[in-house]
C-alpha positions in Angstrom: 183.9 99.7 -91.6 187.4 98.5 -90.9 190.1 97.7 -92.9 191.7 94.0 -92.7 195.1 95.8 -91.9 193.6 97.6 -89.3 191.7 94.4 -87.3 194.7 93.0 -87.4 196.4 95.7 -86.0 193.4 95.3 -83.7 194.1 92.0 -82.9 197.6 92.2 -82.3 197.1 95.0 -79.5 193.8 94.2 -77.7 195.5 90.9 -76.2 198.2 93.7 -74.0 195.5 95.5 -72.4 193.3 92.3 -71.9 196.6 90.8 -69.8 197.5 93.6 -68.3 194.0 94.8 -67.2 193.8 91.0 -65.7 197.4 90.7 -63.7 196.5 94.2 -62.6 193.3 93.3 -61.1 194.5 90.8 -59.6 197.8 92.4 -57.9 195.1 95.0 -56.5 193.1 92.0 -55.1 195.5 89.9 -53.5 197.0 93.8 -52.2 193.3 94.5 -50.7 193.5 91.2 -49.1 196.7 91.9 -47.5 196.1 95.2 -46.2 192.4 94.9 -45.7 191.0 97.7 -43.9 194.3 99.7 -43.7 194.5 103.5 -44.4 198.5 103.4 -45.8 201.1 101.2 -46.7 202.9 99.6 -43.3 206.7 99.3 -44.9 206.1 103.0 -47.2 203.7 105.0 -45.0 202.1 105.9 -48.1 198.4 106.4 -48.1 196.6 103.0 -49.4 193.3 104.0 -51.0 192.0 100.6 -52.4 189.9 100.7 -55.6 190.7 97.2 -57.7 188.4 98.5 -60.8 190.1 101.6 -60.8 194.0 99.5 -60.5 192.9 97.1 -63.4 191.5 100.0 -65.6 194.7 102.0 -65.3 196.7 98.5 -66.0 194.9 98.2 -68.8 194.9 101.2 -70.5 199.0 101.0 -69.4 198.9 97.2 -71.1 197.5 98.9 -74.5 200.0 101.4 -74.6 202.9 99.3 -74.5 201.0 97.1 -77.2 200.8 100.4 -79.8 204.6 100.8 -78.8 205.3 96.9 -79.7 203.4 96.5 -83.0 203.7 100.2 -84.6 207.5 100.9 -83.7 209.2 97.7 -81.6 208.1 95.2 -83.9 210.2 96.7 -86.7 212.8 97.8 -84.7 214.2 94.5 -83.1 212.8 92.4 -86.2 216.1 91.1 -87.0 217.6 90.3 -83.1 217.1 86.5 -82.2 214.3 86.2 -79.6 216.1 86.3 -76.4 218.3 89.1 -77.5 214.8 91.2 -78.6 213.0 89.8 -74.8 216.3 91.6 -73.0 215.8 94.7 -74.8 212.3 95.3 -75.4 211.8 94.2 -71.8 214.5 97.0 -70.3 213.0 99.7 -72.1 209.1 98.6 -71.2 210.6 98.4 -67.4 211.8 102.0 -67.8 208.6 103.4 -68.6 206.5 101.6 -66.5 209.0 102.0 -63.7 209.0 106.0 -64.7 205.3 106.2 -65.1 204.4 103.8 -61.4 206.5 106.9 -59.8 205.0 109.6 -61.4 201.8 108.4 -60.0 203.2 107.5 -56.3 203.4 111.2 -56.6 200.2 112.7 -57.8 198.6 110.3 -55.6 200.3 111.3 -52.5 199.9 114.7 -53.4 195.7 114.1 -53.6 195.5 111.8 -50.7 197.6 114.2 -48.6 196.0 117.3 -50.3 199.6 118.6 -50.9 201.6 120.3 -53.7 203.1 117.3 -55.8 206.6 119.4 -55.0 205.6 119.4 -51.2 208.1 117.6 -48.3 205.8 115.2 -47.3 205.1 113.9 -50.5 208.8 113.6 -51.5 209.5 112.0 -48.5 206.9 109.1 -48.9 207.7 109.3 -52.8 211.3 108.6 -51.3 210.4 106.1 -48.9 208.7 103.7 -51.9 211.6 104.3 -53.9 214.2 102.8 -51.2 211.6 100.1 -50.3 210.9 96.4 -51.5 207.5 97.6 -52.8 209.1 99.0 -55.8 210.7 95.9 -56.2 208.1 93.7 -55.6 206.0 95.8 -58.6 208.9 95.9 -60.9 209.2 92.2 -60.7 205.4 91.8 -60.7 205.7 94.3 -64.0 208.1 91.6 -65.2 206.4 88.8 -65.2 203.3 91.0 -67.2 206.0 91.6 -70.0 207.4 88.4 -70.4 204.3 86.9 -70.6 202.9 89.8 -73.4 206.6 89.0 -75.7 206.4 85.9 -75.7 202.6 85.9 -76.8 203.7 88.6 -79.5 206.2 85.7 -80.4 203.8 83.0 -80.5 201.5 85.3 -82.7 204.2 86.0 -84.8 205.7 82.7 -85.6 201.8 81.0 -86.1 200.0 83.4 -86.9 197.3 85.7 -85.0 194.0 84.0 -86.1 195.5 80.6 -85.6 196.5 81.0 -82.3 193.1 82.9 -81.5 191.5 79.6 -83.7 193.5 77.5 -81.3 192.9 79.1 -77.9 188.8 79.4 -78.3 188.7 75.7 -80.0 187.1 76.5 -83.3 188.6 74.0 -85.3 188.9 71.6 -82.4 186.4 69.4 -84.1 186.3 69.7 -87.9 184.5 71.4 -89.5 183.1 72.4 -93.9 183.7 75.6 -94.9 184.2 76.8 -98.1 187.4 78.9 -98.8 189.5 80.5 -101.4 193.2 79.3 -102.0 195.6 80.9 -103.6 199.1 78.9 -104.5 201.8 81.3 -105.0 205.1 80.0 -106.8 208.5 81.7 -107.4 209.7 81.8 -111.1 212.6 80.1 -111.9 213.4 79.0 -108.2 216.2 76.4 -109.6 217.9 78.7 -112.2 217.6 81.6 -109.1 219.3 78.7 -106.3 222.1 77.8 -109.1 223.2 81.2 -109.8 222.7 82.5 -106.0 224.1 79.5 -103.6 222.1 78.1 -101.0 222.9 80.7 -98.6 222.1 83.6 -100.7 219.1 81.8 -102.2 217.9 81.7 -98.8 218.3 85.6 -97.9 216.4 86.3 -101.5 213.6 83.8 -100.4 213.2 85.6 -96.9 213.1 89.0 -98.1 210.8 87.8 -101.0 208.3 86.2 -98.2 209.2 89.8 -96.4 207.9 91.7 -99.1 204.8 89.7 -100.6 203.1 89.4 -97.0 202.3 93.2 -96.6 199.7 92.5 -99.2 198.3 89.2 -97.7 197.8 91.0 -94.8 196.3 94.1 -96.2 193.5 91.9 -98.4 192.4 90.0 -94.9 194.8 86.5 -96.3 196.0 83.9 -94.4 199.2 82.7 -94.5 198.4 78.8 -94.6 201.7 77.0 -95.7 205.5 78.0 -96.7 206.6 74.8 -99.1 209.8 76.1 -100.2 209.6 78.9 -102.6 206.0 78.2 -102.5 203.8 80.4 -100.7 199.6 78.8 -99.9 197.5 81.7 -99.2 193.7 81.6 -97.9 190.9 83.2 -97.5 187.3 82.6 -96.1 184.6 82.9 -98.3 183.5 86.0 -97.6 186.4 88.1 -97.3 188.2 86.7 -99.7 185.5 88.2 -102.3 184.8 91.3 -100.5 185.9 93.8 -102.6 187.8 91.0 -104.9 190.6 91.0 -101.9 192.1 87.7 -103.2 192.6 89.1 -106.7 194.1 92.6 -105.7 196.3 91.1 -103.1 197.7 89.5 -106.0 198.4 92.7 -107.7 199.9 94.6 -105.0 202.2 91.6 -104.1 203.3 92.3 -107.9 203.8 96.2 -107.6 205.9 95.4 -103.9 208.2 93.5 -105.8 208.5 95.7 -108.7 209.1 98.6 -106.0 212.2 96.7 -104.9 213.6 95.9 -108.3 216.3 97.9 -107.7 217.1 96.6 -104.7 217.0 92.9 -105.4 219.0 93.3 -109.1 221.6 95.2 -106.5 222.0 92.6 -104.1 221.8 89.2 -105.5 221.5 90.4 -109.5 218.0 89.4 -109.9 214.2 90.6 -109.4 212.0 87.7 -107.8 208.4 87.3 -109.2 205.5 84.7 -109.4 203.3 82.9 -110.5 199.5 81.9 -109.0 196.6 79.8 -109.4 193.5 80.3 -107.6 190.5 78.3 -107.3 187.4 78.6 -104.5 185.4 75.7 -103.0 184.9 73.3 -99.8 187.5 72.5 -97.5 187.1 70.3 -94.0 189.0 72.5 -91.1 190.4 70.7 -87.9 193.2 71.2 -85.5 195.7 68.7 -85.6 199.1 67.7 -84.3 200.3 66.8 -79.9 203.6 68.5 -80.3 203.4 71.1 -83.2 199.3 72.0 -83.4 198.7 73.3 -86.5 194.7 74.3 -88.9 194.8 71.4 -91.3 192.7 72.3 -94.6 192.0 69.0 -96.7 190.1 68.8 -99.6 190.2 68.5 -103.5 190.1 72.7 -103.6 193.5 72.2 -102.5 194.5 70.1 -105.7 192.8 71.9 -108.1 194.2 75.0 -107.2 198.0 73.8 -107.0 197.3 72.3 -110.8 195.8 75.3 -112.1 198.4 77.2 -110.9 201.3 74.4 -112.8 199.6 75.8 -116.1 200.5 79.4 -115.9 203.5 79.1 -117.9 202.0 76.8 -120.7 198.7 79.9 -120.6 202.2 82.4 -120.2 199.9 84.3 -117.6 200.9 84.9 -114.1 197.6 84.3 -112.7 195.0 81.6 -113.5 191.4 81.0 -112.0 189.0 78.7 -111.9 185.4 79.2 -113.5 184.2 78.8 -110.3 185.7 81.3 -108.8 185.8 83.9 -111.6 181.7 83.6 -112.1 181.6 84.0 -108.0 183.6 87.1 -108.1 181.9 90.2 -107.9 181.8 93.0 -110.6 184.9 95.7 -110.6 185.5 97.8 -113.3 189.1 97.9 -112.7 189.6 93.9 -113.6 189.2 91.9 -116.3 188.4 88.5 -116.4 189.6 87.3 -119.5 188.6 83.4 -120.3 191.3 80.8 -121.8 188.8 77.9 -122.5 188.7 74.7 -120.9 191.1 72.3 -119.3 191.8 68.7 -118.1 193.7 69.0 -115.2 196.0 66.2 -113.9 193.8 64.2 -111.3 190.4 65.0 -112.4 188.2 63.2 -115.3 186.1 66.8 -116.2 187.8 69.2 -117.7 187.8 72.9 -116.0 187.4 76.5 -117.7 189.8 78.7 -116.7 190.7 82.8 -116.7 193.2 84.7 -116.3 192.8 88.1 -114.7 194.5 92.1 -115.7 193.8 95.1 -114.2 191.8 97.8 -116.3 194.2 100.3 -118.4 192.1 103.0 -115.8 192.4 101.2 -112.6 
């Protein structure tokens, strides 16, 4: 019903109106408990209708706002500003519209409890008198606590990843567990010739803009980004959406077509066009949290192997991409792929030998 790109948009954004619909709950609890039975505020005069529900709905529906601003237009904005540079920023601006917004609503509410014109005396007055008052303060501090906590979850997400940190906050892999997944190993053509002619340094800006560009796709065909190992990029999938709608096979296409989009601009800046090469191969893994310091989802298992080895032979099949049997007679029928078979195999490791495929897209597709 949903796309992947979408759920994780979903994912991303949910968490902001979950926090704030909690810390504003709770500030209208712990505010209840101080006024109790009071009919206005003692330091604003400002009428004090209680409703927590209400308070925590509003937060809420404030919280999800800021989390469309953060992932649809912030996110992209401040992308290149170190973190405590994008905090101090992204923080001011969220202050000034939740500040902006808090007093627009001083205001209608004075203006309903009152039953006065929003423009009336007594309303400005009390608008006024929370204005020049700790309260507004005390909720702009309260405010920044909410957003501090919210960036540095959006920075946490970012840097591990959404669904591990989700894996690692509800404990799914806190014991290990069998599940069979989809790997994809994804390596960068002539890395050494590229590092030699670039430099170190500009090798690294080509490898970060070549990560940049290849993970729009991951995300868009539901992958997981398991491991960076130096111009090597380990992708994965679960079993079932990695072969709904063959998503692990045309994310490899569109992380192709991305790169080809920004020939231009890669020949212009460093004189040279990434691209890749991948091997893919499906089977059983065993899943578990691991690490003290650094927690991390560990994936062992001889699917691992198979599918860094099948992808070493791409250059002696001169194919880009190269499947297992296994996964090629798992995938289901689509009339805009071939699967084109190359025989069998012995791989480095393993006493049977292995069919394997390559894969091209349909001249119609």
């Amino acid at each position: 019903m949903f796309t992947p790109r979408f759920k994780r948009q979903l994912v991303h954004v949910l968490p902001f109106g979950v926090i704030w619909f909690f810390f504003g709950g709770l500030y209208a609890l712990i505010e209840q408990g101080l006024l109790g039975d009071s009919s206005f505020y003692p330091v604003t005069g400002n009428p004090y209708n209680p409703n927590i529900l209400l308070t925590a709905f509003l937060a809420g529906i404030s919280g999800l706002l800021v989390g469309l601003i953060e992932i649809f237009y912030f996110r992209n904005w401040f992308n290149q500003k170190i973190f405590l540079v994008k905090v101090f920023y992204k923080t001011t601006i969220y202050l000034i519209i939740v500040v902006s917004i808090i007093l627009i609503n001083v205001v209608i509410n004075n203006a309903l409890e009152l039953e006065l014109h929003v423009f009336s005396e007594a309303v400005r007055i009390n608008a006024m008198n929370f204005m020049n008052s700790y309260a507004l303060l005390s909720v702009v501090l309260y405010m920044f606590a909410i957003l501090v906590v919210c960036l540095f979850y959006v920075e946490a997400s970012d840097n591990i990843g959404p669904e591990l940190l989700f894996n690692i906050y509800t404990g799914k892999y806190h014991n290990p567990v069998e599940e069979e997944r989809i790997f994809m190993f994804l390596d960068m053509k002539s890395s050494t010739a590229i590092a030699e002619k670039l430099g170190h340094t500009e090798y690294f800006k080509i490898l970060k803009a070549y990560y940049a560009d290849v993970s729009p796709p991951i995300l868009k065909y539901a992958g997981e980004i398991y491991q960076y190992v130096g111009d090597e990029i380990v992708v994965t999938w679960d079993y079932k959406r990695g072969l709904s709608d063959n998503n692990c096979i045309r994310c490899f296409f569109e992380m192709k077509e991305a790169l080809q989009q920004k020939a231009s601009w890669y020949e212009s800046k460093f004189g040279v066009t990434p691209s890749f090469k991948a091997g893919l191969h499906l089977g059983k893994v065993t899943s578990g949290e691991i690490g003290l310091i650094k927690k991390e989802i560990f994936f062992t298992g001889d699917v691992l192997n198979t599918a860094a080895r099948i992808q070493s032979l791409c250059n002696s099949y001169e194919v880009d991409i190269l499947i297992s049997a296994t996964l090629a007679n798992t995938l289901p029928d689509d009339s805009a792929l071939q699967t084109i078979p190359l025989g069998e195999t012995s791989l480095r490791g393993r006493q049977e030998s292995m069919a394997l495929y390559t894969v091209k897209e349909s001249p119609l597709s």
